[in-house]
C-alpha positions in Angstrom: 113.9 84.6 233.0 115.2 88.0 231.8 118.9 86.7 231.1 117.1 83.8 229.1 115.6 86.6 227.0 118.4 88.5 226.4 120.3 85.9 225.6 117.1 85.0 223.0 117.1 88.3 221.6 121.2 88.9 221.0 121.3 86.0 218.1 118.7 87.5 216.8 119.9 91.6 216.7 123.1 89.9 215.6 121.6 88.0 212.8 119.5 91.5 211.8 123.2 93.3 212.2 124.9 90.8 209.9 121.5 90.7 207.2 121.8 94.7 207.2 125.7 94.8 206.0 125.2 92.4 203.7 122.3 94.2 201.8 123.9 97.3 202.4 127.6 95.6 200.6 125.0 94.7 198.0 123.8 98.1 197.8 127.2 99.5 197.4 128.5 96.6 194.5 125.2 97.0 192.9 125.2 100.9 192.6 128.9 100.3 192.1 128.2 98.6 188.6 125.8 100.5 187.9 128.2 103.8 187.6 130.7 101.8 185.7 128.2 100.2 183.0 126.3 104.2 183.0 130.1 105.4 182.8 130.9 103.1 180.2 128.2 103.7 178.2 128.9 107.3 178.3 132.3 106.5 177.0 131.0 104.8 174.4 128.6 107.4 173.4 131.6 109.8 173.1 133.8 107.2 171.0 131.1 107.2 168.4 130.7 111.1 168.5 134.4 110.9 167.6 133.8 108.9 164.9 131.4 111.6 163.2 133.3 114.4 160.6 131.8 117.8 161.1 131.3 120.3 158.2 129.2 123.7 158.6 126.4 124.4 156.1 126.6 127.6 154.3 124.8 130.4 154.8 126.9 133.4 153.5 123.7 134.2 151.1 120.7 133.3 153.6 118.4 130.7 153.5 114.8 129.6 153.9 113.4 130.0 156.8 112.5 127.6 159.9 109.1 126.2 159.0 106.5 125.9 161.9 102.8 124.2 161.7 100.5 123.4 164.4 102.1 120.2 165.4 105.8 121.7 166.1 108.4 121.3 164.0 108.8 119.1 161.1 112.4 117.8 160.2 114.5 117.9 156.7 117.4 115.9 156.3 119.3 115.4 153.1 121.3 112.0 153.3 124.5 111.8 150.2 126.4 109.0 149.4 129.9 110.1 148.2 131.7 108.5 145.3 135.1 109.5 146.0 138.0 107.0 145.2 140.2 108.6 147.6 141.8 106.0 150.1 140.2 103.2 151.2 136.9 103.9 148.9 138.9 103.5 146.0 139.6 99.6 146.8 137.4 97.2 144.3 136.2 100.3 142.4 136.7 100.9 138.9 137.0 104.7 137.2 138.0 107.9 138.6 135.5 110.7 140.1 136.5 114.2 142.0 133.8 113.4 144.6 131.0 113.8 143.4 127.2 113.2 145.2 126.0 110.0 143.8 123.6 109.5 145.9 121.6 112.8 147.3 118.2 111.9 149.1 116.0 114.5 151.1 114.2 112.7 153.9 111.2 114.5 155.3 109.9 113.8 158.7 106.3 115.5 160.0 106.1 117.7 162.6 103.3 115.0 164.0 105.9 112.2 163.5 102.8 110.6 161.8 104.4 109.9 158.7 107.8 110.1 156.4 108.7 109.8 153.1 112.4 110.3 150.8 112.5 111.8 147.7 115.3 111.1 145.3 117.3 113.5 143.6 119.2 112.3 140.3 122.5 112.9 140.1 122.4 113.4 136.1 119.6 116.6 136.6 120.5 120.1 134.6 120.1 122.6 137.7 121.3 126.1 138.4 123.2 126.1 141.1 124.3 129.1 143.4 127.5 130.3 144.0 129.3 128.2 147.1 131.4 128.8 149.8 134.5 126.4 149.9 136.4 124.7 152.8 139.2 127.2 152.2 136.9 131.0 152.9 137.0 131.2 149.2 133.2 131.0 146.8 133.0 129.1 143.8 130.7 131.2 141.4 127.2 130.4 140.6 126.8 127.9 137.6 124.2 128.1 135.4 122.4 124.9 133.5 125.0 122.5 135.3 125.1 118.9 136.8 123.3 118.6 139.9 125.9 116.2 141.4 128.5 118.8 140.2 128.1 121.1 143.6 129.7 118.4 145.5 132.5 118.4 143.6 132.6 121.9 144.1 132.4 122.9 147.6 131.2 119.5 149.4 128.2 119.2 151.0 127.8 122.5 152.0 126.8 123.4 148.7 124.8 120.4 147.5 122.3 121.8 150.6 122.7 125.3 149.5 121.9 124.0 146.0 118.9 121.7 147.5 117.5 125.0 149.5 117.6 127.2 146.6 116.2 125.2 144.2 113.4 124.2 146.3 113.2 127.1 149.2 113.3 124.1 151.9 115.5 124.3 154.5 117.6 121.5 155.4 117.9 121.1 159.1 120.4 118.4 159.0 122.9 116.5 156.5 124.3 113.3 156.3 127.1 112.1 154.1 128.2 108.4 154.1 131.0 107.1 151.7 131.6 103.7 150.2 133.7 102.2 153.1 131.1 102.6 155.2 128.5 101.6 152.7 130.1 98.1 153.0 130.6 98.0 156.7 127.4 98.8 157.5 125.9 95.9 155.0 128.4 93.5 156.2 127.2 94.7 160.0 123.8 93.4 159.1 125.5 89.9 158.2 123.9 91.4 154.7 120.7 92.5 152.9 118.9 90.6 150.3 118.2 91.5 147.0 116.8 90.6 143.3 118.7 90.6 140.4 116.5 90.0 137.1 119.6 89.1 135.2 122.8 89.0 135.3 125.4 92.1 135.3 127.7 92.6 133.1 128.6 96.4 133.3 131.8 97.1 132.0 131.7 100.8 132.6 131.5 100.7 136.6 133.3 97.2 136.5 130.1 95.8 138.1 129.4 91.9 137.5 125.8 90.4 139.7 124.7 87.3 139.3 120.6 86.6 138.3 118.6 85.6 141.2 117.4 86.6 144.4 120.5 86.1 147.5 121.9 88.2 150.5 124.9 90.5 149.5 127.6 92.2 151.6 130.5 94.5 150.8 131.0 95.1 147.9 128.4 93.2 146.2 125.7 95.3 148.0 127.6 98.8 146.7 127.8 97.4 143.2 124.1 96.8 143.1 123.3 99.9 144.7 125.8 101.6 142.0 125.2 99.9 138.4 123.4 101.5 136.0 125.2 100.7 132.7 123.6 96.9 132.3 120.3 96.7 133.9 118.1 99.5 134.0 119.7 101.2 131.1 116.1 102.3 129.7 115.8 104.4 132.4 119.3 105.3 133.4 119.7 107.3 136.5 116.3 106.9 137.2 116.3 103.4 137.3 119.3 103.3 139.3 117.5 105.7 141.9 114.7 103.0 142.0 116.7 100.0 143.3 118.6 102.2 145.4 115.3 102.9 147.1 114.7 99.1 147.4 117.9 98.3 148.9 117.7 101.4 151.5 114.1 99.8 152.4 115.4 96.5 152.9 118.0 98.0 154.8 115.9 99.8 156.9 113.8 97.1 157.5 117.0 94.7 159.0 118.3 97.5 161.2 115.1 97.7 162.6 114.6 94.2 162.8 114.8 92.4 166.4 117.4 90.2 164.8 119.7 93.6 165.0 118.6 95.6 167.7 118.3 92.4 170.3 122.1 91.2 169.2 124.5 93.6 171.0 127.5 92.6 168.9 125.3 93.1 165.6 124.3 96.2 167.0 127.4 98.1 167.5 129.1 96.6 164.5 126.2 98.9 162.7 126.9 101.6 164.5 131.2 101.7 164.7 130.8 101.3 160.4 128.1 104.3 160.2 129.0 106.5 162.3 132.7 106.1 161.1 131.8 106.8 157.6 129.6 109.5 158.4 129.7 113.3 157.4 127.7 115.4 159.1 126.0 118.7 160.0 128.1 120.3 163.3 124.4 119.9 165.7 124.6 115.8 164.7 125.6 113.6 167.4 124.2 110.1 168.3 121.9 110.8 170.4 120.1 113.0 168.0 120.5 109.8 165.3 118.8 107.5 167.7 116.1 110.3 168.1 115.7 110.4 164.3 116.0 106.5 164.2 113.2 106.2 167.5 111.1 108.8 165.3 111.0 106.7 162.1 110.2 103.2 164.0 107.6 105.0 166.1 106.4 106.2 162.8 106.1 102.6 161.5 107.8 101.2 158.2 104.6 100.9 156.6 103.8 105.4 157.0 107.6 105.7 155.3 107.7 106.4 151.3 110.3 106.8 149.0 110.0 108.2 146.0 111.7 110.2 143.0 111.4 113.6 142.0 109.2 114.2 139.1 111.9 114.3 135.6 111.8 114.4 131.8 114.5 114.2 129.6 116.5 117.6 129.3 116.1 118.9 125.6 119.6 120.1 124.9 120.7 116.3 125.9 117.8 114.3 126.2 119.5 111.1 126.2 122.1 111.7 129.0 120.3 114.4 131.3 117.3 115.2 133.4 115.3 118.0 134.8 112.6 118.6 137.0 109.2 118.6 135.6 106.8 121.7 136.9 105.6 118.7 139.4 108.3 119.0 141.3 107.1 122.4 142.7 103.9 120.4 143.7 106.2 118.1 145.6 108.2 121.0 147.3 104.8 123.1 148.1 103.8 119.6 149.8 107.4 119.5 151.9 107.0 123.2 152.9 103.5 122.9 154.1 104.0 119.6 156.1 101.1 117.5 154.1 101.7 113.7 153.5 102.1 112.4 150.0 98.8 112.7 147.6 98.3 109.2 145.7 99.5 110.6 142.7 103.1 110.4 143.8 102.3 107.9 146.8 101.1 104.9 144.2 104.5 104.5 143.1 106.8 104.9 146.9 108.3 102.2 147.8 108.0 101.4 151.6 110.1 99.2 154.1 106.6 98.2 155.6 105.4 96.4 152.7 104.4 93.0 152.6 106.2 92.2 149.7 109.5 91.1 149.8 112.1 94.4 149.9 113.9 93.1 146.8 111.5 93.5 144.6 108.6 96.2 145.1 104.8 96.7 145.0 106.1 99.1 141.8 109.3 99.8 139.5 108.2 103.2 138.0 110.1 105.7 138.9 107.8 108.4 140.5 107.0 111.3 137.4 107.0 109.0 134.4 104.0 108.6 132.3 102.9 105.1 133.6 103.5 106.1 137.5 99.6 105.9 137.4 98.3 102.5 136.5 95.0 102.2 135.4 92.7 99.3 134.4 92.1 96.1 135.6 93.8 94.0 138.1 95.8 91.6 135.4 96.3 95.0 133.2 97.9 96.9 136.2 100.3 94.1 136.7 102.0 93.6 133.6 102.3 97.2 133.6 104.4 97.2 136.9 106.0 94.1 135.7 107.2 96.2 132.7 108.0 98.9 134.9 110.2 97.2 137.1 112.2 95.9 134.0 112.8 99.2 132.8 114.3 99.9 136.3 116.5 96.8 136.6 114.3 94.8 139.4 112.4 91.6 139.7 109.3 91.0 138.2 106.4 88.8 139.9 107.2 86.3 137.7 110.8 86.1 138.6 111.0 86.9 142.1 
């Protein structure tokens, strides 16, 4: 009886013996892949840290200071777009430019993250700008009454933020550069963004030709659109141009966003290899603090992000080729500094990646500051006034969207 139940209960420890290396050779592959995937993704992290240029902002003649409210810490960014032609930018793109800032937008985030909103700074604006230090140890003296896109062309991005702070006593936490290359990557990464064009483009200055109609562009469709402003828009020049570059950013907000991006792997790190490869940055940006930023803005939600334009009037030395900031702009600055969300009077105009209307053609075309941005009257009288709004800005109308 006792040999019958030891030889009952052998099988059985050997069966439990067996069952226990096998979970535990399990164990061992499982936490074995494990390491190599969290190893690999480490790697990966670091490749695209690589990818990111480094510049230091300038503080040789101090700046504004760290602003704290109640809620912690809110967060400045100004994002540039540079219109070099050096190398590879150069390729499919007409005319010749030092490297200058064509694009220059100061992205505010709340302290709260409740809400966010861009403001647009025209390229074509008289500004005085301060005196910068360049790459080489050497300053480039302060300029009185001169294009605000100029500073870039100066002393890089260094001084378009110590030009940004000065101007509006903001300080910039963090900047972001990204040139045409990666412009088009980035687009093409998306499998493309889809816009309106009201006519068709002709622009013989910038070498731009669009067709009419509403259609996905990539490459260097998408940076022509984002770049004309000799054709369409001409009423409203810069300004205009600042408009649809607003509506493209939103619609390509929107996409990366999208579950179509961020559930497709391959989509995914297309996006990121093209941006952070064409990205010039502040020396604290890394990826992880761009996915922060990115988590911040999509726990935000699309529909609490605004983008508008600084307020402007036509500069009276050379009202029909330059800018400048109206007193309103100090309004919109005070607002910045004191971490307060946008008041409708320059809300009404934003254009938001969260609207219900289609990305390529906005709830509004005026630019924010002009002397319609305010639409008053009834409901039929309010839309042809945005309709003729969005004409003077180069977009679609509602009757031709």
């Amino acid at each position: 009886m006792g040999s019958e139940q030891v030889s009952e209960e052998e099988p059985r420890h050997r069966v439990t013996s067996r069952a226990r290396r096998i979970l535990k050779r399990v164990a061992i592959g499982t936490l074995a892949v494990v390491m190599v995937l969290s190893l690999a993704g480490v790697l990966y992290i670091r490749h695209l840290n690589g990818n990111i240029n480094h510049a230091e902002i300038d503080d040789s003649d101090g700046r504004p200071p760290v602003v704290l409210v109640s809620d912690g810490k809110p967060l400045n960014v100004l994002v540039m777009g540079s219109d070099t032609r050096e190398g590879a930018n150069g390729v499919g793109i007409g005319g010749e430019t030092p490297g200058l800032s064509d694009t220059t937008m100061l992205l505010h985030i709340s302290a709260n993250r409740k809400f966010a909103y861009g403001v647009s700074l025209p390229r074509d604006a008289i500004v005085d700008r301060p005196r910068c230090k360049k790459d080489d140890g050497t300053f480039a003296p302060a300029a009185p009454a001169t294009m605000f896109n100029a500073a870039y062309a100066v002393a890089g991005p260094s001084c378009t933020v110590k030009t940004v702070e000065k101007l509006t006593n903001i300080r910039i936490d963090h900047f972001l550069v990204v040139d045409f290359v990666g412009f088009r990557s980035m687009v093409n990464a998306l499998d493309g963004v889809k816009i309106c064009v009201p006519t068709a483009v002709n622009d013989e200055v910038g070498h731009i030709s669009l067709p009419a109609g509403t259609y996905n562009v990539t490459g260097q469709q998408a940076l022509d659109y984002v770049r004309v402003r000799h054709d369409i828009g001409a009423p409203t020049g810069d300004v205009g141009r600042m408009k649809r570059q607003q509506v493209f950013v939103s619609a390509m907000i929107k996409k990366v966003v999208s579950a179509g991006t961020l559930a497709n792997p391959l989509r995914l790190t297309k996006f990121l290899e093209a941006a952070t490869e064409s990205l010039t940055a502040d020396e604290n940006v890394d990826v992880k603090m761009l996915a922060n930023i990115g988590g911040q803005l999509k726990g935000i939600g699309l529909n609490k992000i605004s983008f508008i334009t600084v307020p402007v009037e036509a500069y009276p030395l050379n009202p029909n080729v330059s800018l400048q900031w109206t007193s309103e702009a100090n309004d919109l600055w005070d607002l910045i500094r004191q971490d307060k969300k946008l008041p409708a009077r320059f809300n009404s105009k934003a254009v938001s990646p969260g609207t219900e209307d289609d990305p390529s053609s906005p709830e509004s075309g005026t630019p924010s500051g002009s002397p319609s941005s305010t639409p008053t009257g009834n409901t039929e009288q309010v839309q042809e006034q945005k309709d003729a709004d969005a004409r003077a800005a180069g977009l679609c109308t509602s009757e031709n969207r």
